[in-house]
Legacy VTK file of the C-alpha trace (Angstrom):
# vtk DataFile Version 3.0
C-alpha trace
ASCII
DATASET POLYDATA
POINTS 263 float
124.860 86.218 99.030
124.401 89.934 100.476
123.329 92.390 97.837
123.987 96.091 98.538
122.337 98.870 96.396
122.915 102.616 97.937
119.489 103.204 96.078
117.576 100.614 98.176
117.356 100.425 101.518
119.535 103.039 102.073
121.860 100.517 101.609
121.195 97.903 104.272
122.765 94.574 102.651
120.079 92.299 101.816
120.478 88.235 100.753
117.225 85.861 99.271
119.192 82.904 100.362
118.231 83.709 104.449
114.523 83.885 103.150
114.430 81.467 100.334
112.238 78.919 102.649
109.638 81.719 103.447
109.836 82.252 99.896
108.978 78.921 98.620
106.256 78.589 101.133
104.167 81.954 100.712
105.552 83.960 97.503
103.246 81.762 95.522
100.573 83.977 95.308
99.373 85.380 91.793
96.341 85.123 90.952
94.984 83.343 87.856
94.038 87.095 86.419
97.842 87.607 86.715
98.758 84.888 84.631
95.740 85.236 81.862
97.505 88.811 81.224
100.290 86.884 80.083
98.263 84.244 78.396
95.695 86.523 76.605
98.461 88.076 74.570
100.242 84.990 73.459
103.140 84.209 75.528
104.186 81.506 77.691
102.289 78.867 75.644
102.886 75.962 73.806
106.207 75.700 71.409
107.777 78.717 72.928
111.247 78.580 74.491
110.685 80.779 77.701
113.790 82.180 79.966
112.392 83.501 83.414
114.692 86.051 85.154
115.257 86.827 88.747
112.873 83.706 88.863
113.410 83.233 92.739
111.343 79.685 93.867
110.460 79.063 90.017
107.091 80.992 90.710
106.363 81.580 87.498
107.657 78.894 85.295
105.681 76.562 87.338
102.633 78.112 87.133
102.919 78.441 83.278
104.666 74.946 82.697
100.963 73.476 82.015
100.904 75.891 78.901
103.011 73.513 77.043
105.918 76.537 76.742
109.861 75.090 77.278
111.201 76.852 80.656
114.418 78.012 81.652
114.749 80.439 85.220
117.847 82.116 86.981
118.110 83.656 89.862
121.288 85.535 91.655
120.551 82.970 94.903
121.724 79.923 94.706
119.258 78.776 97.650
116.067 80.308 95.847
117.392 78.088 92.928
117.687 75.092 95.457
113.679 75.576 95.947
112.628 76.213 92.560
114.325 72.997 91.809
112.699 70.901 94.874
109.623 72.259 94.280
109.489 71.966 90.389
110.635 67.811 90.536
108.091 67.321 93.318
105.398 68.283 90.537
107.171 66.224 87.673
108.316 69.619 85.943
111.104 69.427 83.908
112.461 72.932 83.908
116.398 74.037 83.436
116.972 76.611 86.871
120.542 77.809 87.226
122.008 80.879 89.708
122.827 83.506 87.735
122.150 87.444 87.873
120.408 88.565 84.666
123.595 90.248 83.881
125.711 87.362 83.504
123.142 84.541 82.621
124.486 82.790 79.308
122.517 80.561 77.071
123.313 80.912 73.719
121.970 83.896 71.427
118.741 83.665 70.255
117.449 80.886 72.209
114.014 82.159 73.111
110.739 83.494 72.117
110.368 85.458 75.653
111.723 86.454 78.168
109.768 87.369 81.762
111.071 88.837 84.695
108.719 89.285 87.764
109.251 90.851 90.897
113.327 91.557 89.627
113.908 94.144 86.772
114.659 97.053 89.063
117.940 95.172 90.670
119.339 94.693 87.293
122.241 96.768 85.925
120.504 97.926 82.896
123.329 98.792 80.892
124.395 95.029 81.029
121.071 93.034 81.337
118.928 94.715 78.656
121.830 94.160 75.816
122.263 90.291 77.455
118.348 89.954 77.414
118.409 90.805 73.619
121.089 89.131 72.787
118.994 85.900 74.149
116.180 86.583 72.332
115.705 85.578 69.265
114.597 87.999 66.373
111.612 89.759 67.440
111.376 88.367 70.444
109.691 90.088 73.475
110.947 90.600 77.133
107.918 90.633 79.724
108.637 93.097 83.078
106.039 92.147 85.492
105.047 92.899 89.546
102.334 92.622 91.663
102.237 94.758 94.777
99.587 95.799 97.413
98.588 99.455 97.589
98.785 100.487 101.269
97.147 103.578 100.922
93.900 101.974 99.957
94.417 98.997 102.405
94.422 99.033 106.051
96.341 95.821 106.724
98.806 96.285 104.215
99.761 99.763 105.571
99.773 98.741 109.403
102.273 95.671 108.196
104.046 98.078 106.001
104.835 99.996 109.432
105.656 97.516 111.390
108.166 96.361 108.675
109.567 100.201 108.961
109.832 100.038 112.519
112.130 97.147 112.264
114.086 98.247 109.048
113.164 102.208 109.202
115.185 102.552 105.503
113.103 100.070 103.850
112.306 101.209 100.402
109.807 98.435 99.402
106.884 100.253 100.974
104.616 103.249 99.991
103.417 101.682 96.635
101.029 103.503 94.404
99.531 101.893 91.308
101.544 103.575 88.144
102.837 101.469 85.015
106.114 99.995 84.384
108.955 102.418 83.273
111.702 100.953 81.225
115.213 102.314 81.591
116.346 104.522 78.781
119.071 102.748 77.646
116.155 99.995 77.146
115.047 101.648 73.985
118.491 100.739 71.881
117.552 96.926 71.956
113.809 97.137 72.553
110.477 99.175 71.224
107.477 98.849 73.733
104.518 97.647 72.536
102.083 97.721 75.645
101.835 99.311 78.920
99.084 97.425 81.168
98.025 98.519 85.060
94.753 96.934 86.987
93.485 96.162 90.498
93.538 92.801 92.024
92.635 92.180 94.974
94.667 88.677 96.261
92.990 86.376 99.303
95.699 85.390 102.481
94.404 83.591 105.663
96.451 85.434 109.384
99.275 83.053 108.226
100.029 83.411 104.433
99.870 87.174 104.623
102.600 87.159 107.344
104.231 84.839 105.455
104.356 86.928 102.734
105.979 89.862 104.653
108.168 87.605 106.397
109.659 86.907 102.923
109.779 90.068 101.915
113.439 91.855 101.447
112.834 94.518 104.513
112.096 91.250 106.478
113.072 87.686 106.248
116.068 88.842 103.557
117.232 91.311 105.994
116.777 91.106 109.258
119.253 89.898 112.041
118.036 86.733 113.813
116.837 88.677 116.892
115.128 91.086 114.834
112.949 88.871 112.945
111.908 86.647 115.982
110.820 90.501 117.633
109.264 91.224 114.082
107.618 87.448 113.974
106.188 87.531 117.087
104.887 91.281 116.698
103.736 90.919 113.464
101.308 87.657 114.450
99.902 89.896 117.553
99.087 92.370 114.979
97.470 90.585 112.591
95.081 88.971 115.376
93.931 92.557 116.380
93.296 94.067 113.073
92.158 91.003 110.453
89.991 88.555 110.300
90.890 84.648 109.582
90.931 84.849 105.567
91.023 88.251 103.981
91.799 90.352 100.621
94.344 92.569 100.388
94.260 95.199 97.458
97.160 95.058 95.047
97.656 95.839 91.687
99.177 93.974 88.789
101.620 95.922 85.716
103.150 94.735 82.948
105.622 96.483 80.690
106.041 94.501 76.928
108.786 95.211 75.025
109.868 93.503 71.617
113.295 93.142 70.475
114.564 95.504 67.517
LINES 1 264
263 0 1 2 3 4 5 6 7 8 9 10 11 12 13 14 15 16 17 18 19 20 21 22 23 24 25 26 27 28 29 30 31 32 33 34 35 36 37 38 39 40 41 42 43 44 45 46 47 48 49 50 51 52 53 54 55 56 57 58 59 60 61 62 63 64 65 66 67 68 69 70 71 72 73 74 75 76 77 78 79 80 81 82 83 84 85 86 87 88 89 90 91 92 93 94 95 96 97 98 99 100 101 102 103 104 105 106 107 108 109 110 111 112 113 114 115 116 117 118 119 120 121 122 123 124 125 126 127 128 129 130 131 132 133 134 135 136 137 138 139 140 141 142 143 144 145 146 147 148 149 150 151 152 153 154 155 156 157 158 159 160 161 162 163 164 165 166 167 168 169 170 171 172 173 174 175 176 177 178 179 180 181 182 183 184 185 186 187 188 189 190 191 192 193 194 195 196 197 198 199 200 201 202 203 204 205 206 207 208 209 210 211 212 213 214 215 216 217 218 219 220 221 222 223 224 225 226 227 228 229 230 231 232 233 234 235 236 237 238 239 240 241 242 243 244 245 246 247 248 249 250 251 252 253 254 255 256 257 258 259 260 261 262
């Protein structure tokens, strides 16, 4: 399914479903600090009736499914739905993953404690997900936005892939991140009240071939990308990463959350 957004990318189309093997492979890659934020504060866990949104390969749910919370995930792609679903019966998970955009997903009103959506909240039409989201939840009830992303001004191999993926896709918007909290929409604050605002480092460890994984699934690559393109990126990309980094290595991101409980 190609996605087109004026905003991002300049608006190159972009689809999951090219990348969605990538992504099941190498988009795994929180670390356990990531999920103890979520943890710490009470969600996720055992009793709770959890919806994940723009859930891609299930990423999230299956991390947290040990917690003893219920799990639901959608996700616009009906191949990154395919993998979540593969990958979740291969570890005995019993988790309910349907393709839907957050706009149009439909269980019935007030089904669950929380809501998370990771990676995702900034494709959403706000003035149709955030009432849908509330609607879902049930009475005081509390939407999680979350992301992860590396800080290339503070880490050389993230900013030389970071060019290379600009080379290839020179409109790429993904780049040029700089740690800052999460920033509900306006329109947010007639369904929701925030509650907590959290930013911190973390660095996350890739051998050569899970951080060009990692890229390769990202949306100004693998999602994007003709087929002649991305074998020029691939091979590129590998040559790179043999110059500049060593066989395992850290690469500096930073983690954000955004909490938000329904009025």
């Amino acid at each position: 399914m190609n996605i087109t957004n004026i905003e991002i990318d300049g608006g190159k189309a972009f689809d999951w479903g090219k990348t969605s093997g990538d992504y099941a492979k190498f988009r795994d890659i929180y670390p356990p600090e990531f999920y103890e934020m979520i943890l710490k504060r009470g969600f996720c866990t055992e009793g709770q009736h959890v919806l994940d949104l723009g859930t891609g390969t299930g990423v999230i749910p299956r991390n947290l499914y040990r917690f003893g919370a219920s799990w639901c995930g959608t996700d616009i792609s009906p191949e990154q739905i395919e993998q979540a679903k593969r990958l979740a019966a291969e570890n005995g998970m019993e988790i309910d993953f349907r393709a839907a955009s957050a706009e149009t997903t439909d269980y019935p009103d007030s089904s669950f404690d929380a809501v998370t959506a990771c990676q995702c909240y900034w494709y959403f039409d706000p003035e149709k997900a955030y009432p849908n989201i509330a609607r879902m939840l049930k009475p005081g009830g509390s939407l999680l936005l979350l992301y992860m992303g590396w800080l290339p001004y503070e880490d050389a191999i993230a900013a030389a892939s970071e060019a290379l993926v600009r080379k290839y896709n020179p409109k790429w918007t993904g780049g040029g991140d700089t740690r800052h909290p999460i920033v509900p929409p306006e329109c947010a604050a007639e369904w929701f009240t925030q509650t907590e605002s959290i930013v911190f480092d973390i660095p996350v460890h890739f051998t050569r071939e899970a951080w060009h994984g990692r890229m390769r699934a990202c949306r100004g690559v693998g999602a994007s990308l003709s087929g002649a393109e991305l074998s020029a990126w691939d091979a590129e990309h590998r040559a790179l990463l043999e110059r500049i980094a060593p066989a395992e290595f850290d690469v500096l991101h930073y983690a954000a959350a955004a909490i938000l409980k329904k009025k």
